[in-house]
C-alpha positions as CSV (number, residue, x, y, z in Angstrom):
1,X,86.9,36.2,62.0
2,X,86.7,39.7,62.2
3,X,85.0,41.2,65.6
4,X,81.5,42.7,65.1
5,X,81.5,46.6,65.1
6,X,81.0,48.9,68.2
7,X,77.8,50.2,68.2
8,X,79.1,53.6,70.0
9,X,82.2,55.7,69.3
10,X,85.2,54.2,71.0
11,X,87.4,57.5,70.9
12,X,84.9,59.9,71.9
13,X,83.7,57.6,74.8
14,X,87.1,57.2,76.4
15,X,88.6,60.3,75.7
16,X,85.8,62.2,76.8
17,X,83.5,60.5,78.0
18,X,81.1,61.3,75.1
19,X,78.2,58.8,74.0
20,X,77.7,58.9,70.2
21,X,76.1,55.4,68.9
22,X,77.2,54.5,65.6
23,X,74.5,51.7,65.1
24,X,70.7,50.9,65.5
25,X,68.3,53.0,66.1
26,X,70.2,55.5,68.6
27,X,72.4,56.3,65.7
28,X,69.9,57.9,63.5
29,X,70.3,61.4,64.8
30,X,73.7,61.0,65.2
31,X,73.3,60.4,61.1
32,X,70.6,62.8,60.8
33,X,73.8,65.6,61.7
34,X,76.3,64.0,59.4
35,X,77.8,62.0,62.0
36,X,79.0,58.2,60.7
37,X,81.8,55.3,61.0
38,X,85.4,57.1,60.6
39,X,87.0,55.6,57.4
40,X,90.5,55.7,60.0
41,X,88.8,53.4,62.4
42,X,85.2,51.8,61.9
43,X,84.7,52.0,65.3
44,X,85.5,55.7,66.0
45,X,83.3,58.2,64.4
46,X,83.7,61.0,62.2
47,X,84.1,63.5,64.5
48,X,87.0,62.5,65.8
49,X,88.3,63.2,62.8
50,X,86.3,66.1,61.6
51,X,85.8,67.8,64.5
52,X,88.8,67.6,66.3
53,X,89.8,70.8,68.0
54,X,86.3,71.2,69.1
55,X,86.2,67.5,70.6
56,X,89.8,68.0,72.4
57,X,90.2,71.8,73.0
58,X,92.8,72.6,71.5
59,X,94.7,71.9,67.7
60,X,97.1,69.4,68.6
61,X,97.7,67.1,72.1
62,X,101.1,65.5,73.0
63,X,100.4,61.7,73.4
64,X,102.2,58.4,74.1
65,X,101.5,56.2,70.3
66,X,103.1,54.0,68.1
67,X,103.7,54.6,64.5
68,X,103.6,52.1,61.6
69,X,104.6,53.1,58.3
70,X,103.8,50.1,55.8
71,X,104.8,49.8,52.0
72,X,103.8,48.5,49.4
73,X,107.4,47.6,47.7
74,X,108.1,47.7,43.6
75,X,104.9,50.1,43.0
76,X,106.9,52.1,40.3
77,X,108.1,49.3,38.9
78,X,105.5,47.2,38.6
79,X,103.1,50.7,37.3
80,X,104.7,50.8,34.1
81,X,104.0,47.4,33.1
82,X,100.4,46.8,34.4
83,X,97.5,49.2,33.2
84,X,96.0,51.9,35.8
85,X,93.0,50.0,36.3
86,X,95.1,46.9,37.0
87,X,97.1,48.5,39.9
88,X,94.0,50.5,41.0
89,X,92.8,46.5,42.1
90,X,96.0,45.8,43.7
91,X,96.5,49.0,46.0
92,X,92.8,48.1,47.0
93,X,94.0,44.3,47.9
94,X,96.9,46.2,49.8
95,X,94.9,49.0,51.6
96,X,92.1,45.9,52.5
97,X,94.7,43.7,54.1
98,X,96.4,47.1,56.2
99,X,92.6,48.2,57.3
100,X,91.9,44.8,58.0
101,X,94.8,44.3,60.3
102,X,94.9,48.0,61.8
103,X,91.6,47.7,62.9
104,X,91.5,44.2,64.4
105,X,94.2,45.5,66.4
106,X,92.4,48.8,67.5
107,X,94.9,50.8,65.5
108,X,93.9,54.1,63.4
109,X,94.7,54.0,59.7
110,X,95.8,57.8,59.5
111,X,96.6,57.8,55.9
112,X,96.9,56.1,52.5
113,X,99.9,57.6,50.7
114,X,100.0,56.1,47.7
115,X,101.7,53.2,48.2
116,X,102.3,53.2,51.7
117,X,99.9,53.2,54.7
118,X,100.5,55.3,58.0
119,X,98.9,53.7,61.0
120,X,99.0,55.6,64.8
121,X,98.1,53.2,67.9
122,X,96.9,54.4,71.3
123,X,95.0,57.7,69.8
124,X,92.0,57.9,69.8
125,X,91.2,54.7,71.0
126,X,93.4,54.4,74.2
127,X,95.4,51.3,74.0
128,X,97.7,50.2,77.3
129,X,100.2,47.7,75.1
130,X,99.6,49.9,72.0
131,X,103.2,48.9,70.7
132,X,102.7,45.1,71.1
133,X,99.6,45.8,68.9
134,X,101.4,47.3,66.5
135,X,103.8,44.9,66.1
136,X,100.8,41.6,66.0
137,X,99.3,44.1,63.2
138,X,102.3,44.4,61.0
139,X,103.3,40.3,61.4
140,X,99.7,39.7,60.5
141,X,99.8,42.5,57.7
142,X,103.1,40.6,56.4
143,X,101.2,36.8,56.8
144,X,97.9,38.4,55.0
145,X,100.1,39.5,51.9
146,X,102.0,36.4,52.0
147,X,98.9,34.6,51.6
148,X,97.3,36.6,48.4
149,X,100.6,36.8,46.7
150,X,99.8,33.5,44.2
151,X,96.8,34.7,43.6
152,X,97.9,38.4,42.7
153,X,100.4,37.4,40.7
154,X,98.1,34.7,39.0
155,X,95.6,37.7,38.7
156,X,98.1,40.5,37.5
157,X,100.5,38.0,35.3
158,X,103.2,38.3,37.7
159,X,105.8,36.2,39.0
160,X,105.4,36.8,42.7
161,X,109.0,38.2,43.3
162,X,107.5,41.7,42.3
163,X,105.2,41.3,45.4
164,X,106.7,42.6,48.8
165,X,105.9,44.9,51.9
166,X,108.7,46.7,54.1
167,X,107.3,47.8,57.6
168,X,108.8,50.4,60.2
169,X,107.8,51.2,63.5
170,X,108.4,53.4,66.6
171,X,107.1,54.1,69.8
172,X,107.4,57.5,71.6
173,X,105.7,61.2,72.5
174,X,103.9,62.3,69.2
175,X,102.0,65.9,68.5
176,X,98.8,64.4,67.0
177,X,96.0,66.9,65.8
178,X,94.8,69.1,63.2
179,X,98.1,71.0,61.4
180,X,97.6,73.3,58.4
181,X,95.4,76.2,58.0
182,X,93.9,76.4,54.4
183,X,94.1,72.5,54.0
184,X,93.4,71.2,57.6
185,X,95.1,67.9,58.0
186,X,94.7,65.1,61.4
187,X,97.8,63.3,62.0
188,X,100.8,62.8,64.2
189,X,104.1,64.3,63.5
190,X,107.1,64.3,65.8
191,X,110.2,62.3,65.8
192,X,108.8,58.8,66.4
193,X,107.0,59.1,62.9
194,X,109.8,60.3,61.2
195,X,112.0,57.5,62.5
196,X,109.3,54.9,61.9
197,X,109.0,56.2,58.3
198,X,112.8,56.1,57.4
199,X,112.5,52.2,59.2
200,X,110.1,51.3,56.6
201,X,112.4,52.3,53.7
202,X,115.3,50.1,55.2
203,X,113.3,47.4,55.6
204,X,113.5,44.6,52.9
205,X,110.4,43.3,51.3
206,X,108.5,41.0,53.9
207,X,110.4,42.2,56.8
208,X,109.5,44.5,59.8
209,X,111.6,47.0,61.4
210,X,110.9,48.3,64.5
211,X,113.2,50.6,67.1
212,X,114.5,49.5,70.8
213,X,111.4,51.4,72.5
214,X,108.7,49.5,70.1
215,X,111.3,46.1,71.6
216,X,111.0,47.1,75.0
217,X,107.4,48.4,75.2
218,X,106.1,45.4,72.8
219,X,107.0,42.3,74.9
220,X,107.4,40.3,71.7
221,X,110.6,41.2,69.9
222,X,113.6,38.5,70.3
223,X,117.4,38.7,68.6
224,X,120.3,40.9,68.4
225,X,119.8,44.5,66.5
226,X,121.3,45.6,63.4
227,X,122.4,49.7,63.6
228,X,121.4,51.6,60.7
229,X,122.3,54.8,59.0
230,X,119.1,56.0,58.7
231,X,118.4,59.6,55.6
232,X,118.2,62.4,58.0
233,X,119.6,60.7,61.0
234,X,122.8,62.5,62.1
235,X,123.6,59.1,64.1
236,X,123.2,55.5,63.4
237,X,120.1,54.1,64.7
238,X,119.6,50.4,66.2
239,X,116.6,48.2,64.9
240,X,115.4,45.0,65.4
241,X,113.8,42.6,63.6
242,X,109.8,42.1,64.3
């Protein structure tokens, strides 16, 4: 069962100490100024998101995070044989069961990229095992989609086989902020999210990747790595199975 909503902004209150209520009756002015539930995180606000440089001082802070990158595998495949509205349904299925697990796990759902999600833990809500959360949110991201495959492939006329995610993460220093001038985008960039990303793509469908920091931080990664040659990597790169 999912845990009830905070009634206040979780980001702004413990990164600066700032009370913004999100529900009941305290919340109405908040409203009244276009302030609501972040679509990255229900129980941060939207101007954490909107309003970040005058919230944090500056464009962009260095922060300790982890990174999950989480995909949804066959999309091209399967978009040429099932109409637009049909795999409109099943990214929303997908996005659900990420947001669902993201969230429980006090994680911030950064992006949708088409078929892949990009989650960052430990910003803005501060998280102290932020990589052992990650890695409970991807396992229960991979049980979730286990669970609905019958019935998607039921629903969508597929066989099931089509029906797979590959998850990557990392753990490190990130810049995360607003980046972009014309088109202001908040996210984190550095070399922990490009290394989670290019785990996701070696991961098979149903598996988890995740690096030797997100093992040693996490607490709850067993077994033997596996070294990699990872696109853009001059040197092989050692992962372990989450």
């Amino acid at each position: 069962m999912a845990e009830p909503l905070s009634w206040y902004c979780r980001g702004c209150w413990e990164q600066k100490r700032i009370p913004v209520a999100l529900g009941g009756v305290l919340s109405l002015p908040y409203q009244a100024v276009g302030l609501r539930r972040s679509r990255m995180n229900p129980n941060t606000c939207t101007m954490c998101e909107l309003m970040f440089t005058r919230v944090f001082r500056a464009r962009q802070v260095k922060i300790e995070a982890t990174v999950m990158f989480a995909d949804l595998r066959g999309y091209t495949g399967l978009s040429q044989t099932l109409t637009p509205e049909a795999m409109s349904r099943l990214l929303d299925a997908f996005y659900d069961v990420c947001a669902g697990a993201i969230w429980e796990f006090d994680g911030l759902l950064n992006k949708a990229i088409g078929d892949a999600v990009l989650a960052v833990f430990n910003f803005p809500i501060p998280i102290e095992d932020h990589a052992r959360r990650a890695v409970l949110a991807a396992r229960a991201i991979q049980e979730r989609c286990k669970a609905m495959r019958a019935e998607l492939a039921e629903t969508f006329g597929l066989d099931g086989s089509e029906l797979g995610v590959g998850i990557g993460i990392d753990s490190g220093e990130v810049n995360f902020g607003e980046f972009g001038r014309s088109h202001k985008d908040i996210t984190a960039i550095g070399t922990v999210v490009n290394t989670a990303s290019r785990a996701q793509s070696a991961a098979a469908a149903g598996s988890i990747l995740v690096t030797r920091s997100v093992r040693e931080r996490s607490g709850v990664i067993e077994g033997a790595g596996e070294v990699f040659s990872l696109k853009g990597f001059a040197e092989p790169v050692e992962l372990f199975a989450g």
